[in-house]
C-alpha positions in Angstrom: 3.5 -15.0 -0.9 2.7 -11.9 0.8 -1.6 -10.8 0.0 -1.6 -7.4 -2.1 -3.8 -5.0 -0.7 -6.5 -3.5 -3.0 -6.1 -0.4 -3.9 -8.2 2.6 -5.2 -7.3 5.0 -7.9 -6.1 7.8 -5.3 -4.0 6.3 -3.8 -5.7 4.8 -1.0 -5.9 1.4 0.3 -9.0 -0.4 -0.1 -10.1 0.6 3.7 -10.0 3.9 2.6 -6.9 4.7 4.0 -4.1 6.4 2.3 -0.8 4.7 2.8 2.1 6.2 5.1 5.0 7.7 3.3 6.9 4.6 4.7 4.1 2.0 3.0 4.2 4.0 0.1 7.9 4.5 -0.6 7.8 0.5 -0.3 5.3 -0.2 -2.8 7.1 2.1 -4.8 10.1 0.4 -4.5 8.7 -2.9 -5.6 6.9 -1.2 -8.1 10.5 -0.1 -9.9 11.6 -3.6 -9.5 9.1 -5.2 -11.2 9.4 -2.8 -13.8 13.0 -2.8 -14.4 13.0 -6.6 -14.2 10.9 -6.1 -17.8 9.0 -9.6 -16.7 5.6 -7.9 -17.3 3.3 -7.5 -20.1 3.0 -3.9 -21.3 -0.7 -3.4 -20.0 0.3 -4.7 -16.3 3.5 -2.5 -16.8 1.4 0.6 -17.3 -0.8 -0.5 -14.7 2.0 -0.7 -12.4 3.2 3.1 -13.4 0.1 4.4 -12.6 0.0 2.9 -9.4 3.4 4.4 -8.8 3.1 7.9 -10.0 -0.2 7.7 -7.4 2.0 6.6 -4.5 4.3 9.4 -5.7 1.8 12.4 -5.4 0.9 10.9 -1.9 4.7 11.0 -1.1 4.9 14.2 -2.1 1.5 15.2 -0.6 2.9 13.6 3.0 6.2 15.5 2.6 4.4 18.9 1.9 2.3 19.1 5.0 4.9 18.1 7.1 6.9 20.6 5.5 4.1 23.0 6.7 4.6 21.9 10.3 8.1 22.6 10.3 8.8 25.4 13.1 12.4 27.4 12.9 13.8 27.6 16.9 14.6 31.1 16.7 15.9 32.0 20.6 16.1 30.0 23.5 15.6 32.6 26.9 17.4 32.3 29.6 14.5 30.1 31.6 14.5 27.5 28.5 11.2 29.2 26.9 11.7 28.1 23.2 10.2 30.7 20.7 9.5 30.1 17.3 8.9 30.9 13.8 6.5 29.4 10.8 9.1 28.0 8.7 9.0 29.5 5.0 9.1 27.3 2.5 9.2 29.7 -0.4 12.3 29.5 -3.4 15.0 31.7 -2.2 17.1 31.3 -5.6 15.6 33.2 -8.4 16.7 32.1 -11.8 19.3 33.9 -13.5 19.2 37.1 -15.7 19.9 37.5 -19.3 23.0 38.6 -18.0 23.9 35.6 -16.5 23.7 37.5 -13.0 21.7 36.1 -10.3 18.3 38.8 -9.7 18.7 38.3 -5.5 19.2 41.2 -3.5 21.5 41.0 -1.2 20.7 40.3 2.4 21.5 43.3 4.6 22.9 42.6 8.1 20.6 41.2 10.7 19.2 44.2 12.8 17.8 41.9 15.7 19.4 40.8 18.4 17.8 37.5 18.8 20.1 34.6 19.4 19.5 31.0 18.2 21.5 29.5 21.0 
């Protein structure tokens, strides 16, 4: 039987460390396993949610700073020099109207004359 690691109420491991999103998409997987296989008392159960909606904020947490990292190629020059953008992570879809019409403006045609490839 494989040794559970210890774990803190963050999220971390016992060393302090907090899981990678690989580790932690694992435990959570066996986490929904043992909860759908309904074998567990109600106070280990809830015990086991907990645990799993903290591995799921540190997926989440992971998945937004690499998010943050994410660079747009936006030309390539003729040399090979690859020049970027910060990629935006905003909501492009507003929600709907009353209307039922969608509030976006339209996008106008692209002025530059950058090429991605």
């Amino acid at each position: 039987m494989a040794k559970k690691k210890l774990q803190t109420d963050d999220g971390e491991t016992a060393n302090g460390q907090t899981p990678g999103l690989e580790d932690a998409m694992a435990e959570l997987a066996s986490i929904v396993s043992r909860l759908e296989s309904g074998k567990e008392t109600l106070d280990e159960s809830l015990a086991q949610f907990e645990r799993g909606m903290k591995l799921l904020r540190v997926c989440h947490n992971k998945l937004d700073a690499a998010a943050q990292r994410i660079e747009i190629v936006t030309q390539i020059s003729s040399d090979g020099e690859v020049n970027t953008a910060e990629f935006d992570s905003t909501a492009t879809l507003q929600k709907q109207s009353a209307t039922g019409r969608s509030s976006r403006k339209p996008v106008a045609d692209d002025d530059d004359d950058a090429l991605l490839f």
